[in-house]
Each structure stands twice: as C-alpha cells, then as structure tokens.
N, C-alpha and C positions, 0 to 999 in steps of 0.2 A: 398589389397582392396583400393579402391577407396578413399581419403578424397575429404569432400564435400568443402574443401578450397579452390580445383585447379578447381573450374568450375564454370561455371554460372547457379545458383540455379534457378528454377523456382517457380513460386507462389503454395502456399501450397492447392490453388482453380485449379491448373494446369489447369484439365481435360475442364475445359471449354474454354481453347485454341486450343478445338480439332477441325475440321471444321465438319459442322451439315451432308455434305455429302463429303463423302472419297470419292475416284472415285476408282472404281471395273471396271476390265475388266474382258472379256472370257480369261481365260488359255487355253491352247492350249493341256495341258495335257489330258491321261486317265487314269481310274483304271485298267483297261486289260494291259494299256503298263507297268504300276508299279509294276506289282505282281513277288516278287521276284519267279521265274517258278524255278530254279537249286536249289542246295544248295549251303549257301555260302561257300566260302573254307571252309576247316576245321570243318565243322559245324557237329554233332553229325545228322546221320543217319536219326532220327524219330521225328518226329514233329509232332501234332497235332493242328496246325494251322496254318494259313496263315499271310504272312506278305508281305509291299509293300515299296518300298524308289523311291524317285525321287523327281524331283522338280514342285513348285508352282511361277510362276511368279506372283510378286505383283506389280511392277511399270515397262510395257512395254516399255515406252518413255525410262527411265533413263537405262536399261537390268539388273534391279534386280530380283533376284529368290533365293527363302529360299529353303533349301533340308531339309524335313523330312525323318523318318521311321517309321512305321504306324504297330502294332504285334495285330493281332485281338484275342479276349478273346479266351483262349484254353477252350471254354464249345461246347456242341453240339450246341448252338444258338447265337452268338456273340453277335446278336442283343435284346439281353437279359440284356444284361449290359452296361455301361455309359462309353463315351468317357474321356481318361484324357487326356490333351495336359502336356507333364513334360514339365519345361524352366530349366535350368541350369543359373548359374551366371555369375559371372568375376566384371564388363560385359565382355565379347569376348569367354565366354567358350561352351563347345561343349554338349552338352544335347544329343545326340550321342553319342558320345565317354567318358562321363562321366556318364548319367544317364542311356543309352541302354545298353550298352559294361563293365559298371562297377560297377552300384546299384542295379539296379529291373528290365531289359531287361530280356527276354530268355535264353539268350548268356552270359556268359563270355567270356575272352580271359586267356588262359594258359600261363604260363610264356615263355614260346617258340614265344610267338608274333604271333603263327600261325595259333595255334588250338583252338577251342571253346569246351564249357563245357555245359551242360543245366542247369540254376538256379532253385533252389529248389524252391526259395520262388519270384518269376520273379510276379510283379503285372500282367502281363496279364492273372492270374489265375483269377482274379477278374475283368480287364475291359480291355476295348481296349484301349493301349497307344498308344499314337501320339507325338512323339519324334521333337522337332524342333531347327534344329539351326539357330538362330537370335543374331543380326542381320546379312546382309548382310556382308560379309567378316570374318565368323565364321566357323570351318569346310569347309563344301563343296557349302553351301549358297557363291553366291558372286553378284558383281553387273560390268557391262561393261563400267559404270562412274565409275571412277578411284577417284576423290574425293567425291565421296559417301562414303567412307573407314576413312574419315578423317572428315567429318561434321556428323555423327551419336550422339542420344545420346536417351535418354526414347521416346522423346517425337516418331520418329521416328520409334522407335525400337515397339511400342506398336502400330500404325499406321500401319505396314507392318505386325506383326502380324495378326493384325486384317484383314486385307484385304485376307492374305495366309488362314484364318479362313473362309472367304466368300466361296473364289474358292475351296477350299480343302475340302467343306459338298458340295459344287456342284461337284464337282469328283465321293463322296463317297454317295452321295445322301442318300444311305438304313440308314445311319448312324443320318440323322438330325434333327430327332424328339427325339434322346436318352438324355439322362439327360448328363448335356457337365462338366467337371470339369479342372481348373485348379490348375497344383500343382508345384510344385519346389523347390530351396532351396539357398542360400547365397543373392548373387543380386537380383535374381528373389525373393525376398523378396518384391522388386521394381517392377520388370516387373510384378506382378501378379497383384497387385490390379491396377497397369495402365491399362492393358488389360481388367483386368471385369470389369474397370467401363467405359471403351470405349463402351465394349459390352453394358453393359443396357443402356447407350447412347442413341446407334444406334439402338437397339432395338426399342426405344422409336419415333428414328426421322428417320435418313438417311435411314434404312435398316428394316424397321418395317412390309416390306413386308416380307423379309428371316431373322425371328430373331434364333440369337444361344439361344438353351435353355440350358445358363447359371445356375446349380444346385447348385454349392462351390466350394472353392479355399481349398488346403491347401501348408503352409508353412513352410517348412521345415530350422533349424538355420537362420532365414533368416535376414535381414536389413529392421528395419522398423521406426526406426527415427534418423538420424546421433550422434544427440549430446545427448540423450537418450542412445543411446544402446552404443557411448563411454565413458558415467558413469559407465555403466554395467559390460564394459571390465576391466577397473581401477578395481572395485568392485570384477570382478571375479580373478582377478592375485591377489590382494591384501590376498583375504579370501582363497585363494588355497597353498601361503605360497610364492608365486611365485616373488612378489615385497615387496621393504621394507615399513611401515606406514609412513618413509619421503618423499619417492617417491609417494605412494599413496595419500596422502594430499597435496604435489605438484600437482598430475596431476588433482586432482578435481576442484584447486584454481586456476589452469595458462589453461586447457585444456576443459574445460566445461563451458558449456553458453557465458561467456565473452572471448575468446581464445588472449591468452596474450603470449608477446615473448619467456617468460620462459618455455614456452610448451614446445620448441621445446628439450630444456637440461633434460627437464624431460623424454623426448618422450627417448632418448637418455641413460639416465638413466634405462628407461623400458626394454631397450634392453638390456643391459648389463646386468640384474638381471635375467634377464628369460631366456637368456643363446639357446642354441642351443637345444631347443627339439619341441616335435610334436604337433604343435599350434593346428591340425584340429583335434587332439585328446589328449591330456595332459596325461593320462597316459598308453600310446599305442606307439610302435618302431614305430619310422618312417623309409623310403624307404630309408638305410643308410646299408645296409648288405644283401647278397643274401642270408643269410638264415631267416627264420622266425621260431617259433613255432609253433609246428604241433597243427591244429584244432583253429590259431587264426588268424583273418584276414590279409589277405597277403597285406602289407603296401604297396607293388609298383604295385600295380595292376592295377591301373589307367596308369601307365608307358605300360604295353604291349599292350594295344589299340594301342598306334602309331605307330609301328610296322604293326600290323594288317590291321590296315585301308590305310595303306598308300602303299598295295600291289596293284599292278595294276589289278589281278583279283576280288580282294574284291571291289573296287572301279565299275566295270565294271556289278560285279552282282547287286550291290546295286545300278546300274543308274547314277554312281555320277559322272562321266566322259563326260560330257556334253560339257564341256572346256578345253584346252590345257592350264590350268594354271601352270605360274613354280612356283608357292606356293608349299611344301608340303603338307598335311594336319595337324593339330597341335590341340592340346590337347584346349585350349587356344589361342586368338590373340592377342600377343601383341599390334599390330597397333590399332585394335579398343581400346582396354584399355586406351592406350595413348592417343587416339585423340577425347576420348567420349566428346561431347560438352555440353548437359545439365542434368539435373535432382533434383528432387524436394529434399527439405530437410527432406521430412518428409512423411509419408505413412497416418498418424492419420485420416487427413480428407478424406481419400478413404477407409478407415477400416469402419469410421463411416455412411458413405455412403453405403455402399453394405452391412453392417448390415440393415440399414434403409431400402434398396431393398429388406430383405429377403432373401440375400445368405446367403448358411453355409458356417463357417470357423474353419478350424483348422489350429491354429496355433502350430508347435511341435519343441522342441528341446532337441540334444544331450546332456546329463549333462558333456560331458567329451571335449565339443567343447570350444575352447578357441581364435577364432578365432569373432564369434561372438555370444558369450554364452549367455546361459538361461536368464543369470541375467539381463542384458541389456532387452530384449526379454519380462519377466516380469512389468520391470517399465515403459516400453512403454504401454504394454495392458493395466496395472491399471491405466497409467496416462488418459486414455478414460474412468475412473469412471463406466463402466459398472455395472449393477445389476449382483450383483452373482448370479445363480443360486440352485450352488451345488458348496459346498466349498474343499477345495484343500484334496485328497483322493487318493490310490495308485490305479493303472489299471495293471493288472496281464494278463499272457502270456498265452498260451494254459497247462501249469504245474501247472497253479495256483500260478505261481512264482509271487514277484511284478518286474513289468517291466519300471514301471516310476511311475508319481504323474502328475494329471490332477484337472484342476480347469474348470468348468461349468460356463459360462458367460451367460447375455443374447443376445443370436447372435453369440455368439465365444467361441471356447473350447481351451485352452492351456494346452499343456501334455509335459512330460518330459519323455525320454527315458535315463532309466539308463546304463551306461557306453556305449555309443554312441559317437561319433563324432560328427564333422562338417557334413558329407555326411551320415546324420543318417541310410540307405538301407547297406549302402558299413559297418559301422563297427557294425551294429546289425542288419540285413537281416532278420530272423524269426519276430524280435518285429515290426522292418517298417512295414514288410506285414500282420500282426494283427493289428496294427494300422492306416493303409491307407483302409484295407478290414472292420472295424466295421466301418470306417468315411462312405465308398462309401455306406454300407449298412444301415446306419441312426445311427450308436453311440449310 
C-alpha cells in the first residue's frame, strides 16, 4: 500500500479544486456494439442475462479510454434494480480481474486459467454491476499520451471517472433514472467518496441538467485516514499476538501523528515479528501450495484471472483489443502505483459531506484482514462523533448464524464480517452477498 509520506498530500477541502465544469465529449461508442453476442471462452453454457464490455472515451485530445464490464441484473426486469459501479484499489488494480473474475461477478476462473464456473452468490442477483478499470493504464483502460501513465493520481483518477459516468448513462440511457451506487474496497476507500462528492458537485453546478442519481456508497476494508487507520494497524498486530508490546509502543510513539526517524527501525522490526503469513487474511493459507482445503477458499484464485484474460480470444470477445499494446494485461499496475502523484490524507471531510448530502453508507470490514483492519476502520468513524443510532449488535446470515457486529450511525452503518479477509466477497461470498443485498434494499 501506498504511504502518504512518498507523495504530495492534497488539502483535506480537496474537492473544491474540482473545476465547476469538466468538459464531456460525444463517445463515439454503442450499447449494440458492446453486447457481449458469443460466449466467452470457457464460460458455462446458460445464462440468464446479458452483459457488455468495451470502452468509454473520457479525454479525446489526450486518447484516454477507461474499459468497463457491465452484467445486468439476472431478474425478469433489470431495470427494477440499482446500478453499482465496483472500483477496486492499489491504486493500479483491476476491478475486472479482481472484483468481476474473483469476488461477486458471474464468472469465476477455474484453476486451469481457462474455464469459468457460475458464482452462487454473483451480486448481479441483486443489481446491475458496472465493473471499471481506473485509471487510465489499469487492465485494458489505457491512454495514447504516454505520460499520462506517470502524472495520474485522485484527483485525476475521480475526474475521468466521472466523465466515463457521464457518457456511459448516455450509452445505457434505460439505466439513468435508477438509484446509482458506489462500492469497493482497499484504495477505493479513496476513490469512493472523491467520486460522490464530485457527483453531488456537479449535480448541483456543471451537469445539473444530466445529474447521476447518486443513492450510497459502500466500503469495503478500505483506507479512510492514513495516520488513523495506521494506529489501527499497530493496534491490530499488537492485540492479535502478532508484534511484541516494545514494538507496539515504538510504533505509536515514532510512527503516528509526529512521524519520527525511529519509525522506520520499528517499521523493520514489524516485519521481522509477523513473519511471512497472509496479511489479507491472518488466519487463512495464503497462495503458497497447489493444494488447498476441500470447501475453503481457494487462496490463488485471483492468480488464474491472468491467465484468462490475457488469451487473445477472451480479449477479442470482451472488446478489449482496441490496441496493439505490448503490455500484457496485469492483475495490478505497477507503473501507476509507482508514479501516483497526489492524494488527500484523509477521507473525514468527504464522509462528513455526503452524510450531510443524504447519501447512504456502509462502511464494512473483514475481522480477519490485516492489511487494513477493522480496528483502524473504527477509530476513524468514531473519530466523526457521529450520533449513534443503534448501538454495536451481531447481524446473522440466512442460518440465523451471527455473521459479524454492526454499529448504526446517523448517516453511516459500520459492520464486521466474521472471519473475512481484506477482499471481504473473495473469503466469505454468502455473508458479502447478504450484506451488500439488505444495504441495496434499505438495511
């Protein structure tokens, strides 16, 4: 992940560095050219819906175009339920290939790399997803300016969103009066509330003629204040057994609020204690053996997407061959990773804002994610003093099992999904899709 040491932080008022009017061009795209018409390789025989991939041009001058995948709701009427846009994190990763192909899409990928499976618990049981990889130089998103790849960073990144969000309901037209949500998980902790408060923005000013009807966000593990959620972290290795209490009182005293030299020996120390196991899930095999346990989530699963996507017929069906690029296609970009140029410190003042707007939010997290765990996740929300609602109580599965502990805010719900990961959908699939289907249905 990212430290917000190696970059130039933006003001915590960001969003009013947005300009009042983005410039929107015609795409040149359709929905009849996008509709995936074959199946894809591999893909399991019967389907009960339709789906589309291809690109949205969002900056003509500069030849950027973001590639989505679009799986409309498998009910008799699609247009019965709410759009989600997923974002994935990094920054540089593939909400494609991690959140279609590996969490809540349709589709999995077999460990053959070849063949697809149909997911039991796939959210388009419940709404239309709309899959995007952002920014430019992600996946199959690219741009024909060359250092466009190397100046990216939020402010950008929420910018071209937005724009791909303009022309992409003028595509899908039947779609723009539906309740619109956005959801995600790690970085897009960030990109989520930059994007919706772009939107009520521009609702408000540049684009008040075509406004998105903006409903809630929700968050999945995600990053919502740097130097908050790394108390959290300290907090969580600490109380997990994971670091020793002279290392954890080092890192509180050298690596929080005041960030002091000795961090970094401590930082160093952190490593050494917690040793080689699986950060995005603490007590779950990580992708280190080809065999797993029968009936428990198969740890390299996100591994046989790249394979997959990077066949030239899957490419071909899914539209995404537009350009003779010698990139392969990649799970993650390093290059954007490396060369991300800004981002705010702190999400707080945009939590507080689109509470104030009226959006819903959930905020959720894995108990088993160690990467950027509950605990962090917590003292960021109470540090907003919100009015409780309904105080901390367990939320149960379709068994009546308990499935986590959710606390009632006013304006924001925060839940914990037991023995979950970082990519809460990927290591508890039934509990994600009971908890994303009671949020989209009113909670």
């Amino acid at each position: 992940m990212l430290s917000r040491d190696d970059f130039k932080l933006l003001d915590a008022e960001w969003a009013i560095s947005y300009n009042d009017i983005i410039s929107i061009e015609d795409d040149e795209g359709s929905q009849e050219s996008d509709l995936i018409r074959d199946y894809l390789p591999g893909q399991p025989s019967q389907i009960d819906f339709k789906h589309y991939a291809g690109y949205v041009t969002v900056d003509k001058l500069k030849g950027r175009s973001l590639f989505y995948y679009f799986v409309e709701s498998a009910v008799p009427d699609p247009l019965s339920k709410p759009v989600v846009l997923w974002l994935n994190g990094g920054p540089g990763c593939s909400s494609i290939g991690i959140g279609a192909f590996a969490e809540h899409g349709p589709f999995g990928v077999r460990s053959d790399g070849t063949s697809l499976y149909l997911r039991r618990h796939s959210w388009n049981k419940v709404a239309n997803i709309l899959y995007l990889e952002s920014p430019a130089g992600v996946g199959f998103s690219y741009s024909n300016t060359t250092s466009d790849y190397n100046t990216t960073g939020d402010l950008r990144t929420a910018q071209d969103s937005y724009v791909f969000l303009i022309n992409w309901f003028k595509r899908f037209s039947q779609f723009k009066n539906n309740d619109f949500y956005i959801a995600g998980e790690s970085y897009a902790g960030f990109y989520i509330p930059e994007l919706a408060d772009l939107i009520i923005h521009n609702n408000l000013h540049a684009h008040s003629s075509s406004p998105i009807k903006l409903t809630g966000v929700m968050v999945g593990n995600g990053l919502i204040d740097y130097n908050i959620d790394r108390k959290g972290l300290y907090l969580y290795l600490w109380s997990h057994g994971l670091i020793s209490v002279q290392t954890y009182e080092g890192l509180i005293k050298t690596c929080v609020d005041d960030i002091k030299l000795e961090c970094i020996s401590y930082g160093v120390d952190l490593a050494k204690e917690v040793g080689n196991i699986n950060m995005e899930s603490l007590y779950s095999e990580g992708c280190l053996s080809i065999i797993h346990k029968h009936g428990s989530v198969d740890p390299c699963e996100k591994n046989y997407v790249i394979p997959y996507l990077n066949q030239i017929q899957v490419q071909k069906a899914l539209h995404a061959s537009r350009t003779q690029s010698p990139y392969s296609w990649s799970l993650c970009s390093f290059g954007v990773n490396m060369h991300w140029r800004d981002m705010p410190s702190s999400m707080l003042p945009l939590y507080r804002r689109l509470i104030a707007a009226g959006v819903r939010i959930l905020v959720y997290s894995g108990d088993w994610d160690g990467v950027l765990p509950f605990t962090g996740t917590k003292l960021a929300i109470d540090s907003m003093n919100l009015t409780i609602r309904s105080r901390l109580k367990p939320w149960l599965d379709d068994q009546q099992q308990v499935a986590g502990y959710r606390v009632d805010y006013e304006g924001l719900t925060f839940a914990t999904v037991l023995g979950a990961g970082h990519e809460v959908p990927r290591f508890k699939p039934k509990n994600a899709f009971i908890l994303a289907k009671s949020f989209l249905e009113g909670m």
